[in-house]
N, C-alpha and C positions, 0 to 999 in steps of 0.2 A: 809808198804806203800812204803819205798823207794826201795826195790824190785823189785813192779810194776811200780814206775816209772822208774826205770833203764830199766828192759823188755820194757817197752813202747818205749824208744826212741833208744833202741839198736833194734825193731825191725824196725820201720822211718828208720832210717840209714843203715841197712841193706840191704832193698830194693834199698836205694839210693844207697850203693854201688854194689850192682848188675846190676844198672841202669849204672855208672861209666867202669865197667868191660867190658860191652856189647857195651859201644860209642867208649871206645880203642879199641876192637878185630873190629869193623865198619871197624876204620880209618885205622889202618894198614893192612885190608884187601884190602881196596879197596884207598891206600892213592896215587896209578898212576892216578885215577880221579881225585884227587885234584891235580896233577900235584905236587905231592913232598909233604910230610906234615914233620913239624919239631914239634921238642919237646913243642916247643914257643905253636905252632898250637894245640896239641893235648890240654894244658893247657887252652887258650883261648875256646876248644869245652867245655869240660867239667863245666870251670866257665859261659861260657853264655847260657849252656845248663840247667844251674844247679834250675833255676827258673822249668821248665818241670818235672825234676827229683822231686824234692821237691813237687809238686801237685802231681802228681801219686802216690808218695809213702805217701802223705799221704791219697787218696782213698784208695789203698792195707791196710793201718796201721787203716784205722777204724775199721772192722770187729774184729781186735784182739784186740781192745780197748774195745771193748764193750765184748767181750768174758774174759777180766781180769778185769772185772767188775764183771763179775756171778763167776773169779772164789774167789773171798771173802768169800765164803757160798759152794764151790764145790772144793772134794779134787783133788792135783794137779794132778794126774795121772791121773784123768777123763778129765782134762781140758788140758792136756799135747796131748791123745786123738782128743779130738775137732781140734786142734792145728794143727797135724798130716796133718788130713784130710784137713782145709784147705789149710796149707804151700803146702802139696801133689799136690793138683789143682793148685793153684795160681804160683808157683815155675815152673811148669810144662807148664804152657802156658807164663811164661816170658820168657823159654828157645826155647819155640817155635816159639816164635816171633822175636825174637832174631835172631834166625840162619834164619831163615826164610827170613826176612827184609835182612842181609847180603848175604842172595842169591838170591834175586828178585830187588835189589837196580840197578846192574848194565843193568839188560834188562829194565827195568820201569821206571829209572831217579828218582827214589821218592818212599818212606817210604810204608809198609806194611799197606796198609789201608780197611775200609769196602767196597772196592770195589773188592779184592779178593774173594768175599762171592759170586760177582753174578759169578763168574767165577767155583767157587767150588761146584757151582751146577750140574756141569759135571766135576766130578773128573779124570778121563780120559785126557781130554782135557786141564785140568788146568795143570797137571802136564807133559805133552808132550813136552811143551819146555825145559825143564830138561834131560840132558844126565841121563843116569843110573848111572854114575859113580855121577854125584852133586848130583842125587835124596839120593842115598845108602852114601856118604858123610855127605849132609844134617840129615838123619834119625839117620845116629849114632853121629853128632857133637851134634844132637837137643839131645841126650840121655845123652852124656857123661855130657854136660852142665846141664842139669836138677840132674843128679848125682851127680855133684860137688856143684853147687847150696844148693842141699837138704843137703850134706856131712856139708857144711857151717851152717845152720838151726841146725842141729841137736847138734854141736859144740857149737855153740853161743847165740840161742836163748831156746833150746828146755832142755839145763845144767836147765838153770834158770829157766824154767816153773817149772822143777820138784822140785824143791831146794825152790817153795813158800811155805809159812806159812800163817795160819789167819791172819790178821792185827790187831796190839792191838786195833784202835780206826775204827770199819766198817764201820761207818756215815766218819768218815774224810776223808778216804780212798775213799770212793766212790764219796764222793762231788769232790776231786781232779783228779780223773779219767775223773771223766764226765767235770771237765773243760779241760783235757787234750783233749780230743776227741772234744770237742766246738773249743779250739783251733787248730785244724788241717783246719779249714776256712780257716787259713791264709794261707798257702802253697798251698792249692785246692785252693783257690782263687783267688793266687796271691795278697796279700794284701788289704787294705782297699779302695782301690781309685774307678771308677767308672767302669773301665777297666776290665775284668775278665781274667782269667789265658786263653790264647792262642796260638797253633802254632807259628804265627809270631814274639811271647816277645822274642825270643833267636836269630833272623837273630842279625848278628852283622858285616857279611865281606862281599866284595864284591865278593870271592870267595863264588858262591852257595853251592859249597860240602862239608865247613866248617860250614854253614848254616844247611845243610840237617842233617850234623854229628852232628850236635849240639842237633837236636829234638828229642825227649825221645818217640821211635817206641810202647811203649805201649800207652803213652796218646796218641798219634797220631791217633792210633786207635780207642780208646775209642771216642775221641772227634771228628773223622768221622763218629760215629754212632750217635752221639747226637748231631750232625748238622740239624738243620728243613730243614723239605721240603716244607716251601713254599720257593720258590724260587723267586715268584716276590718281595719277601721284602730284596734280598738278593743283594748285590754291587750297593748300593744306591750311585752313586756319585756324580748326579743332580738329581734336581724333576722331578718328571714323563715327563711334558710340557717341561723342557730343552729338556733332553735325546732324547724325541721323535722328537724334530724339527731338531736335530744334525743326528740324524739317518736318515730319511727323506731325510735330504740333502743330506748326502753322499752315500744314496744309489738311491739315485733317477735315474730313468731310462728315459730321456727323448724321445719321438719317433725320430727315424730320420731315412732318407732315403737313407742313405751312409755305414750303415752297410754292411761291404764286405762278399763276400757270399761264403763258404767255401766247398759248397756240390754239387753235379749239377743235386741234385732230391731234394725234400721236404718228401720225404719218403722212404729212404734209409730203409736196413733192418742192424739190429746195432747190434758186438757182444761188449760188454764191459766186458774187463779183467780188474780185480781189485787184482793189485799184490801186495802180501804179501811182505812188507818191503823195498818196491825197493826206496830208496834213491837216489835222481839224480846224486850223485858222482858218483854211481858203475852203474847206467844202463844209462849212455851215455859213460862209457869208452869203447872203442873197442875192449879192452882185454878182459874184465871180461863179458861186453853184446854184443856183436858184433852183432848184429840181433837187438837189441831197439837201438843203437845208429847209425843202418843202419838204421831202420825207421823215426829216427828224420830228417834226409837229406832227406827219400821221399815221408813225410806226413808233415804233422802241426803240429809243435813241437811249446807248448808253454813252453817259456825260462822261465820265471822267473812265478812258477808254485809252490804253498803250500799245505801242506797236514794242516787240521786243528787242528788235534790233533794227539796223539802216541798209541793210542790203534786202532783192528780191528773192532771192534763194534761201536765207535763211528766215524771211516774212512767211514763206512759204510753209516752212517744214512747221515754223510755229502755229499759223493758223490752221493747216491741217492735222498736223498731228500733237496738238498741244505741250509741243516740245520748244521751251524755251531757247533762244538763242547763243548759241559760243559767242562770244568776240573776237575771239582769236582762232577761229578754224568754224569753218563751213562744214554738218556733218553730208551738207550733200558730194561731199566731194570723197565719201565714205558710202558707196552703194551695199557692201556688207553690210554696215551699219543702219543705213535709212530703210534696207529691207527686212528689221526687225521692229521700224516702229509701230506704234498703234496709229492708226490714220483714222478720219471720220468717214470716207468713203469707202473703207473696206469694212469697218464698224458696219453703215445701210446696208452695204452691199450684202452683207450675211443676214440682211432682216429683209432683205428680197429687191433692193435699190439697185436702178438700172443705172449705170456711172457713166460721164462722159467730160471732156475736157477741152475748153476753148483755148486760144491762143494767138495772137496773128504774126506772131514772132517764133524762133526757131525752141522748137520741142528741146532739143536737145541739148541747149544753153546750157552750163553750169551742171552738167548731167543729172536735169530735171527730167528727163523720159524714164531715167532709170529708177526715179521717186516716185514717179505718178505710175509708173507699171507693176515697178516691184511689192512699193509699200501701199499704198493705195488701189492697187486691185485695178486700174482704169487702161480697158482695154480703144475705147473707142476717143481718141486725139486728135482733136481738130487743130492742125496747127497752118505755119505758112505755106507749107509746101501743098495743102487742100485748096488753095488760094489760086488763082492762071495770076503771071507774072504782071499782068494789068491792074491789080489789086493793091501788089505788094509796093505802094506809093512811099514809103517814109523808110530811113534808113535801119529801121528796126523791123518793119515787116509789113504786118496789114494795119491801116487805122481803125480804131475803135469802131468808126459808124459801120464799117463794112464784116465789122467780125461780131458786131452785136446783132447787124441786118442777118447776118448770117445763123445766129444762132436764135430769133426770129422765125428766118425760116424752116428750118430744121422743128420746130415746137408747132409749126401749123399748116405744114404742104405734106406732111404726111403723118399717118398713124406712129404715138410714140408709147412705148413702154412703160408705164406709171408702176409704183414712183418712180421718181428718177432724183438724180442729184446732179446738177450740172453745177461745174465749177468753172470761172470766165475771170481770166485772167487778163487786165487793160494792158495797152502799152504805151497811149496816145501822149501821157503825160510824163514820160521817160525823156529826160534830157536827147535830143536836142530841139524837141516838141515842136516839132515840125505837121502841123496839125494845116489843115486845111481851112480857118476860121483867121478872123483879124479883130476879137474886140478890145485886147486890154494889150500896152505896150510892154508889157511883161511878159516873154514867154512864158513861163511855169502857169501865172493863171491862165494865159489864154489857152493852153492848152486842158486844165482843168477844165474850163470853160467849155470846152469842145466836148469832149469828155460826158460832162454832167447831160450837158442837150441831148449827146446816144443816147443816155440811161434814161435821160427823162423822155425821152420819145418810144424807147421800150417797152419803160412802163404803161405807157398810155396804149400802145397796141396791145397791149396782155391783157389789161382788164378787158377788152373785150372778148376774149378767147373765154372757151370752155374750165383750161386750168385755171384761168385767176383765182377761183374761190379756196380753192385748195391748193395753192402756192404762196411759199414761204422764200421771200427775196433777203438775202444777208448784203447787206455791203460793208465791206472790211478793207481796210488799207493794209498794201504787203508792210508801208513802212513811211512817215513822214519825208518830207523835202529836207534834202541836211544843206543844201545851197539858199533855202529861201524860210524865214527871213534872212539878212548874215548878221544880224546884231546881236546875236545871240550865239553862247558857245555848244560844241558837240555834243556835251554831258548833259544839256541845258531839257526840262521835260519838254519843253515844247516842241523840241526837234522829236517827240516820242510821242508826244499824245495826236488821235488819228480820232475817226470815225467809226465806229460801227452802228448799222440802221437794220433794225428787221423791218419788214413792208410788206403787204399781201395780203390774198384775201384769206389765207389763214392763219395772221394775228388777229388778237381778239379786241386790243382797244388800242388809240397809241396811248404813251407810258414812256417816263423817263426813268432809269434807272443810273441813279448817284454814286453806287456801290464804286471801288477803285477796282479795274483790272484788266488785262493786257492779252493779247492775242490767244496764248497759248490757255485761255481760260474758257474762249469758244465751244471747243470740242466736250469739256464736262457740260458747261452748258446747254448746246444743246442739246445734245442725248440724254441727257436727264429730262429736257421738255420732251420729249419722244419715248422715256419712258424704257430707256437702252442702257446697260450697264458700260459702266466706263470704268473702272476701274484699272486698265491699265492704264489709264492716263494721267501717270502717278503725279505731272507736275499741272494738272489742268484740276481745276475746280469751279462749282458750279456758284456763278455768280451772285444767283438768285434763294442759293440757301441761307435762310436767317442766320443758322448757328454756326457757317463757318467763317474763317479771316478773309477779309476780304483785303488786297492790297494790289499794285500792279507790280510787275519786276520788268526792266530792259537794262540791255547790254552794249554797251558803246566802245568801240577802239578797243581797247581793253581795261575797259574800266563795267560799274552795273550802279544800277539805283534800285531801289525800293521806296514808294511813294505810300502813303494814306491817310488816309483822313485825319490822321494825329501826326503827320509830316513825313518829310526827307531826308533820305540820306543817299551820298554816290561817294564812292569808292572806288579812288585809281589804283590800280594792279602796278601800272607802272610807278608811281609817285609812292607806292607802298601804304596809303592812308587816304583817311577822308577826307574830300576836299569841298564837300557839304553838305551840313547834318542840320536839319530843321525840326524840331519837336520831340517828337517821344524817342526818349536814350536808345530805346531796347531796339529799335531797328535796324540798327549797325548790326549785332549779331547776328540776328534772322536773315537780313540781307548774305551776308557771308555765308552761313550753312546753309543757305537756296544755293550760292553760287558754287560753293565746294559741291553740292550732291549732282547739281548740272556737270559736271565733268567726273564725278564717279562714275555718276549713269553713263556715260557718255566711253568712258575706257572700257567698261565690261559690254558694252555691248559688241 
């Protein structure tokens, strides 16, 4: 008997110390984002990390509980076998999540979770933002660690497997197992209170990266998979009837007749560039974009301008279809759902706009063909595969010069359709920015830089074409750089505030606009300069109206902010509270019922 319990809790422990191993190698890889970590600090991750540790390791420790249960009755070398085979799998996916999470932590802002999956359904694509040197780095750290891991196993728990004997009393022995294994409730559960073991039980600092280094990247995972999808029962923080009146009011559009009018047709023909990563630090600097920060002096640059979220796919669904960002679920990964939303290009398309979509990357990503066909009506898709494999130079797909020469040509080698709406999606500035350009020793800019020159070289061929007078250029970012600058945390605006620039020869003056607000506030905007009802765009409002609120909203990891003119506030989901509030009280509420009706909307549909 005391054998098996020895193995029992030396294998608990084991896991937990593998759990311990893998939050040290985190922090001291990435301890410049925490801005310095000390010994004090790494001690504090591991003690308020240690409540996570302890549930996972003891879901891992049940299966071998009940396996030193059979083996009473089965001799050890059989059961030493069994043992093998799972330690083998189980060992082998903590080391892979492991090195994994420490190499996706710094582009992501946040832990290895079930949203990798819908990404890994184009493996190709998943792994593109990876240099070959992280990729081939990664593959043998994840080997050596699974080595060393198993080297541990074999040492420590695997001596003992074989060293068991029958037990003199089999009824004793087995009644005690089975309450060993009853008892691992408590660690999976987190104790007996009402509360169940989650995420947020280990925030403990106001430092978030102390926070993030503290959570155990396998339950993290585990407990993103067995999160429900209904959604509408999810971030209850008033009753239904609050939420909806607070929402209501603050997005309320009232008519009025003083909206200033930014275009000087009601039916421009529209190319909208949606640039990968462009951050508003680096594409209004002169150096690094000299071309977007010439166009902010001679278009409609709005200043204080949010991306809603950090990923492409859901940049996407916000800029197009004025639909705010989840944080914790992709609705692209929901084709029932995204073929119900309002989109601006099926909005034109019903007022006689001819739709088309750039791309030099795979359509099919993140099951974006099933967005841009479904919900946005867009039958004609230029993506990689319109490309001959001479084209497809960068591990993402086609570079920007060759997919903007391309949509270029397609505007004046032959007769096209007016209006029309073309939507042109960058890639060049997508991690591993493998760009064909050498000015700045930083990749992200030099690849912005690469970047800006397509666009500024575009532009200058367009004004001479017959469209210019009557085209309306958008430039909008899917979503800031969450890796650049790093001195700054995930929740931080400046990882959120982006560009958007109107341009062409059908704006009518340039003009800055100061108003606060964020992707999904495009689509009311412009249709209302076009003179098009939008009202289904219940979370989009029109920037440019005197008498409505004017504020930005984005969604980070699982947390959201609401910014404006009278301040801040962001609010962790996981930490259960504000973690900071700047000026007017009242926007902690409002923030909340925006982000409670984001997931109402979001289950009924």
């Amino acid at each position: 008997m005391k054998q098996r319990i020895l193995l029992f809790i030396s294998i608990f422990f084991y896991f937990v110390l593998l759990f311990f191993t893998g939050k040290v190698a985190f922090i001291l890889t990435h301890s410049s984002i925490g801005g310095g970590i000390s010994a004090c600090d790494i001690y504090q991750v591991l003690y308020h990390g240690l409540p996570l540790d302890l549930s996972a390791s003891g879901y891992l420790t049940a299966i071998p509980a009940l396996i030193l249960i059979f083996s009473i009755w089965i001799k050890p070398q059989y059961i030493a076998l069994i043992f093998n085979v799972y330690f083998i799998i189980i060992l082998s996916i903590i080391a892979i999540i492991t090195v994994a999470d420490i190499v996706i932590y710094p582009y992501w802002g946040f832990h290895f979770d079930s949203t990798v999956f819908l990404y890994l359904k184009k493996p190709q694509e998943a792994f593109a933002s990876g240099s070959v040197v992280e990729i081939t780095l990664g593959f043998l750290f994840t080997i050596i660690s699974a080595a060393i891991i198993y080297t541990g196993y074999v040492f420590i728990l695997r001596k003992q497997i074989l060293k068991l004997k029958v037990p003199k009393s089999i009824r004793n022995t087995g009644i005690v197992l089975i309450l060993l294994i009853v008892s691992l409730f408590l660690p999976v559960r987190g104790g007996v209170t009402v509360s169940t073991m989650n995420v947020g039980q280990v925030y403990y600092s106001d430092n978030m990266f102390l926070n993030h280094a503290a959570i155990n990247p396998e339950f993290n995972l585990m407990y993103s998979f067995i999160k429900s999808d209904d959604f509408a029962s999810q971030y209850q923080f008033y009753g239904k009837e609050e939420a909806t009146g607070i929402f209501d009011k603050i997005t309320n559009q009232p008519h009025s007749d003083s909206i200033p009018r930014l275009l000087k047709t009601d039916k421009p023909d529209i190319i909208l560039f949606i640039l990968e990563s462009f951050s508003a630090d680096v594409a209004l600097d002169s150096l690094i974009a000299p071309n977007m920060s010439r166009f902010a002096k001679e278009g409609v640059f709005f200043e204080n301008f949010y991306a809603n979220s950090f990923r492409t796919d859901r940049g996407l669904v916000s800029v197009l279809s004025g639909y705010p960002a989840h944080p914790t679920v992709a609705i692209m990964k929901y084709p029932q759902k995204t073929g119900n939303l309002p989109t601006i290009p099926r909005a034109l398309k019903e007022t006689g706009y001819n739709l088309s979509f750039y791309y030099g990357g795979d359509a099919d990503f993140a099951n974006m063909r099933s967005y841009f066909v479904g919900a946005c009506g867009i039958k004609d898709i230029v993506a990689d595969k319109e490309f001959p494999l001479s084209e497809r130079m960068t591990k993402w797909g086609v570079p920007d010069k060759l997919l903007i020469e391309r949509l270029y040509k397609g505007l004046t080698t032959k007769e096209i359709e007016t209006p029309f709406f073309k939507t042109v999606l960058t890639l060049s500035s997508h991690e591993p920015f493998d760009v064909p350009a050498n000015e700045f020793k930083e990749p992200f800019l030099n690849a912005v830089h690469y970047t800006d020159e397509c666009l500024g070289n575009f532009v200058t061929q367009l004004k001479a074409t017959k469209y210019w007078d009557n085209t309306l250029i958008i430039f909008v970012a899917d979503h800031a750089m969450q890796s650049y600058p790093k001195d700054i945390n995930n929740s931080d605006p400046r990882r959120f505030r982006i560009p958007m620039i109107w341009i062409g020869g059908a704006v009518r003056q340039p003009e800055a606009i100061k108003d606060f607000a964020s992707q999904n506030d495009l689509a009311a905007t412009l249709l209302s300069q076009m003179s098009i009802k939008h009202d289904e765009f219940i979370f989009s409002k029109d920037v440019l109206n005197p008498d409505g609120n004017k504020f930005a909203f984005y969604s980070y990891v699982n947390g959201f902010c609401m910014t404006d003119s009278t301040g801040t506030v962001t609010y962790d989901n996981d930490k259960q509270g504000v973690i900071r509030h700047e000026g007017n009280p009242d926007l902690e509420k409002k923030a909340k019922a925006f982000f409670q009706m984001m997931y109402l909307d979001l289950g009924n549909r």
